[in-house]
C-alpha positions in Angstrom: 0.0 0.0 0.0 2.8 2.6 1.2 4.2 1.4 -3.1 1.0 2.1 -4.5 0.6 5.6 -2.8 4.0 6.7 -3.4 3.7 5.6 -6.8 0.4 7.8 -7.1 1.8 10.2 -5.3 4.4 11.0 -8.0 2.0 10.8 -10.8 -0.4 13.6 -9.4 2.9 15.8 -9.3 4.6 14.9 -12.5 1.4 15.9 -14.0 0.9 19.2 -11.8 4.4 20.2 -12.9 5.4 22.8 -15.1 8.3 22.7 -18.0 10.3 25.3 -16.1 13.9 26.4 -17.8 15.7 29.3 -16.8 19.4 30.1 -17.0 22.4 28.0 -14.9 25.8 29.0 -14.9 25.6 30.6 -18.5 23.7 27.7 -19.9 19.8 26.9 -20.2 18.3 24.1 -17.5 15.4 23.0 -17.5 14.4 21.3 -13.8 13.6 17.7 -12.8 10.8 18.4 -10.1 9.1 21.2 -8.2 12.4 22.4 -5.7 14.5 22.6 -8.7 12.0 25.1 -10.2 11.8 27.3 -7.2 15.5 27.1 -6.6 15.8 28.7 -10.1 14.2 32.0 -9.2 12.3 34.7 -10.8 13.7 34.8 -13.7 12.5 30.9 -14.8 9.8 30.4 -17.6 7.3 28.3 -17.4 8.0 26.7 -21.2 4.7 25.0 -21.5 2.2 27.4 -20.4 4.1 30.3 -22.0 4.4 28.5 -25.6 0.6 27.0 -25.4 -0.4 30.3 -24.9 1.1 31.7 -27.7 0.1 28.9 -29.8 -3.5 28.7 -28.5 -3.3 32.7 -29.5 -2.0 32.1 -33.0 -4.8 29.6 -33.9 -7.7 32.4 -32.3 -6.3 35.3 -34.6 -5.3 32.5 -37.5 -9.2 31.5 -37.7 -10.9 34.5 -37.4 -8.4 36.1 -40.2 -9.1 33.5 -42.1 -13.1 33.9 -42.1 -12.5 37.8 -42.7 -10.4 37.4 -45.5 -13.1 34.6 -47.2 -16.2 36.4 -45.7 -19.0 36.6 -48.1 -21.9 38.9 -48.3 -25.9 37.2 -48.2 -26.5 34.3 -45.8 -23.6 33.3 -44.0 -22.2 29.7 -43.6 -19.8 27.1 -42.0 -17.1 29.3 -40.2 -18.1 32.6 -41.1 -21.4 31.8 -39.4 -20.0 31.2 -36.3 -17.3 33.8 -36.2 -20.3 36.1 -37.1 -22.6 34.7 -34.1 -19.5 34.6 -31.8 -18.9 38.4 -32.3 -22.2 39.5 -32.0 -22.4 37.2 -28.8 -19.6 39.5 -27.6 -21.1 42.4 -28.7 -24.5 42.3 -26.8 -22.8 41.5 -24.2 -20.9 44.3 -23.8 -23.5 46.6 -24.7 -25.5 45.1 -21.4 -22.8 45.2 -19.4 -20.7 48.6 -20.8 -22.1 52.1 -20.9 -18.7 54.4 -22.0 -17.3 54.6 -25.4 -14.4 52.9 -26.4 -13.2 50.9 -29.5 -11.1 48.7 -27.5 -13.7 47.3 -25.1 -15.4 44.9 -27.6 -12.4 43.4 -29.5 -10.4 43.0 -26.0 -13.7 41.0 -24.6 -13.5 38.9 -27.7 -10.1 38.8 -27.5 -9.7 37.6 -23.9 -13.1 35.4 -24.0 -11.8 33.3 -27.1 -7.9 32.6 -26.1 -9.2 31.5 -22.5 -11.8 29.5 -23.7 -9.2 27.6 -25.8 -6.9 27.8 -23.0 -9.1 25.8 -20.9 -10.5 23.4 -23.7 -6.5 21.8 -23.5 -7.8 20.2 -20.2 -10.2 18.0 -22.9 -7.2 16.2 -24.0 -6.5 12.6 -21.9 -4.1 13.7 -19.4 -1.6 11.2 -20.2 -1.3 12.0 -23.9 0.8 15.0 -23.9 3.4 14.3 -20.9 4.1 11.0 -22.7 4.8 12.7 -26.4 6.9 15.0 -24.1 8.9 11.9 -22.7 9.6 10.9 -25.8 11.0 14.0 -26.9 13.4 14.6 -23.8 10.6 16.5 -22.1 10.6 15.3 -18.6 7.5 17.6 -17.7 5.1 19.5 -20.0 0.9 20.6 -18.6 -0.9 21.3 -21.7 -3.5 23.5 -20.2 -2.1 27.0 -19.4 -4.9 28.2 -17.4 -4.1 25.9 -14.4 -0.8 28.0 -14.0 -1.8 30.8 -11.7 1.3 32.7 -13.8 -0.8 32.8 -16.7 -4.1 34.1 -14.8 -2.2 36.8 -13.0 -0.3 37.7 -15.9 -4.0 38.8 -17.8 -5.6 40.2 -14.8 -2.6 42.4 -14.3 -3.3 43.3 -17.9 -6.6 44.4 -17.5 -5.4 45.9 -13.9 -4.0 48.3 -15.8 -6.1 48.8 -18.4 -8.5 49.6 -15.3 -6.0 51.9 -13.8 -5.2 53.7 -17.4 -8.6 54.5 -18.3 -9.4 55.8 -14.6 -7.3 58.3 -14.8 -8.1 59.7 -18.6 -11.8 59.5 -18.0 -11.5 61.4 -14.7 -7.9 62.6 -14.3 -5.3 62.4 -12.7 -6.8 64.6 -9.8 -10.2 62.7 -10.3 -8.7 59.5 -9.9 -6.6 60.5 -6.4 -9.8 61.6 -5.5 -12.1 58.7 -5.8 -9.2 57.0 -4.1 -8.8 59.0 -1.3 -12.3 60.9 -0.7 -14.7 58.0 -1.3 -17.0 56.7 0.1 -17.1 58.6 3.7 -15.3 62.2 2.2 -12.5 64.3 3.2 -13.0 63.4 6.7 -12.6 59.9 6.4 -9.3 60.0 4.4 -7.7 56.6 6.1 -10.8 54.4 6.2 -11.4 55.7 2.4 -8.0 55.3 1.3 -8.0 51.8 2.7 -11.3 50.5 0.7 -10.3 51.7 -2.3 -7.0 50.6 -2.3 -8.2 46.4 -1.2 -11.4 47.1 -3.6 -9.0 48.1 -6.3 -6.6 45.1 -5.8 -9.5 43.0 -5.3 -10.2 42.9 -8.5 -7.0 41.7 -10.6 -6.7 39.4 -7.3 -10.6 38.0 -8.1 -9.8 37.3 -11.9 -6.9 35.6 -11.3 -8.1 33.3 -8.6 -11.3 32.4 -9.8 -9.5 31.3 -12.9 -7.0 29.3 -11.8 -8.3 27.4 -9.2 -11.9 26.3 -11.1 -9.2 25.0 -13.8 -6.6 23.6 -11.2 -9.3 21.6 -9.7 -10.8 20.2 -12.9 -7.2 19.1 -14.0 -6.8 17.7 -10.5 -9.7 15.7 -10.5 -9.2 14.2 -14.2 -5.6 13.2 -12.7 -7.5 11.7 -10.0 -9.8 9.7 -12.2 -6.6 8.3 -14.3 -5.4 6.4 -11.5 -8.5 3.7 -10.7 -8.4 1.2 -12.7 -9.5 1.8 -16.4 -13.0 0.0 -16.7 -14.4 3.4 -14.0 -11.6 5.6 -15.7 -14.0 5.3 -18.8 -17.5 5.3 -16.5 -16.2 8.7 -14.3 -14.3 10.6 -17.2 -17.2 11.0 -20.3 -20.0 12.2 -17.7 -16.9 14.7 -16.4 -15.5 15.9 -19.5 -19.1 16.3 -20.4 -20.0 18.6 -17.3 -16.1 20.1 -17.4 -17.3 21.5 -21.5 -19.7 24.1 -19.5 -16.7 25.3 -16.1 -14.6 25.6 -19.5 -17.2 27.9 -21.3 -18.4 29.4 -18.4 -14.8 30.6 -16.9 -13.8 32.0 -20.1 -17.2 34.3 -19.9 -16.8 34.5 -16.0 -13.6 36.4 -16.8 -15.0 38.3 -20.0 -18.2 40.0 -18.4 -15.7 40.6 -14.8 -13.2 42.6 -17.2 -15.7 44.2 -18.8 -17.8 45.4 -15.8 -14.6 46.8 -14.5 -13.5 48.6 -17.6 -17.0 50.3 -17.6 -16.4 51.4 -14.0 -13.3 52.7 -14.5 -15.2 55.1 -17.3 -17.9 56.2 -14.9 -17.1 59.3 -13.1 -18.2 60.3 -9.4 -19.7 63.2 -8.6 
């Protein structure tokens, strides 16, 4: 028994692992297990969740180029008729959700609701598959789905952190926006307490889409792991009824973190009086 949970015990964390390389004494390493990774520092990349989000990026912009180039006037069809009902999907909602004006709220919701959604799709594919094609290339580590690396989710809700930040203070100011941070919601009289909301309130946010993301998709992948070590007769019986119900945490993440980033882009637009 103490075999068999070692032996399970390693397979949760190869496949909780990251690729991570960084630089060693003027060559690149890539590490073995999770205390060589650390001991690399800051300065180490996570290979896999940096080049699968590229790549997952590349295939968004590649397809919906692809339908614009070919895209046909009268009744569309195939993948212009999804492209077509995906953007104005994304339209309606930010039009419910978004009362400024700005070019850049609609394409950046598409934009962000599109590469997550494929982001989190990768945790789909059989959890063995990948790490063994790794293997056989040399890859001792690789995790296909880049959303279960909370580098990745903190990396785009500091993006849209300062997004927030930017358009707060050229809708309202620079004076405007050190206002609402320091005179809200109790006034001049308050200054500490108000500083204090605003500041956690304003952190709370990036700190919100980051979380949320990672650790719906962390315990999805967790739990598929789980399910690949019984014995393969329930591995089929537990993992289609899963992957089934996983097809709508995927979907509804990706929006989760859509409508969130848009909700806070709008109130960075509206202006207190």
């Amino acid at each position: 028994m103490t075999s068999e949970a070692l032996t399970s015990t390693e397979y949760i964390r190869h496949h909780l692992q990251n690729l991570t390389c960084g630089m060693q004494e003027g060559h690149i390493h890539c590490a073995h297990d999770a205390a060589e990774a650390k001991a690399m520092g800051f300065w180490a990349i996570n290979v896999d969740t940096l080049g699968m989000s590229l790549l997952l990026g590349l295939c968004f912009l590649f397809l919906f180029r692809s339908v614009a180039k070919k895209a046909a006037t009268g009744v569309p069809a195939g993948a212009q008729n999804f492209v077509e009902w995906a953007i104005e999907f994304i339209d309606n909602s930010v039009r419910g959700s978004f009362t400024g004006r700005s070019a850049l709220v609609a394409p950046l919701a598409l934009t962000i609701f599109f590469w997550i959604f494929l982001m989190n799709l990768m945790d789909l594919i059989p959890v063995d598959y990948v790490p063994q094609l790794a293997g056989a290339m040399g890859l001792g580590h690789f995790k296909v789905v880049p959303s279960t690396d909370p580098n990745a989710t903190i990396g785009m809700a500091i993006g849209v952190f300062f997004l927030v930040i930017f358009y707060s203070i050229k809708i309202k100011g620079l004076g405007g926006f050190i206002g609402e941070l320091t005179l809200q919601p109790f006034g001049k009289f308050g200054l500490p307490a108000n500083i204090f909301l605003e500041v956690v309130n304003l952190i709370a946010k990036p700190v919100s889409l980051a979380l949320r993301l990672f650790g719906n998709m962390y315990a999805g992948e967790m739990i598929f792991i789980l399910i690949a070590l019984l014995p393969f007769y329930l591995q089929w019986t537990l993992s289609l009824p899963w992957a089934i119900f996983h097809i709508l945490i995927v979907t509804l993440q990706a929006f989760i973190f859509m409508t969130l980033t848009i909700v806070y882009l709008d109130m960075a637009h509206q202006e207190h009086h």
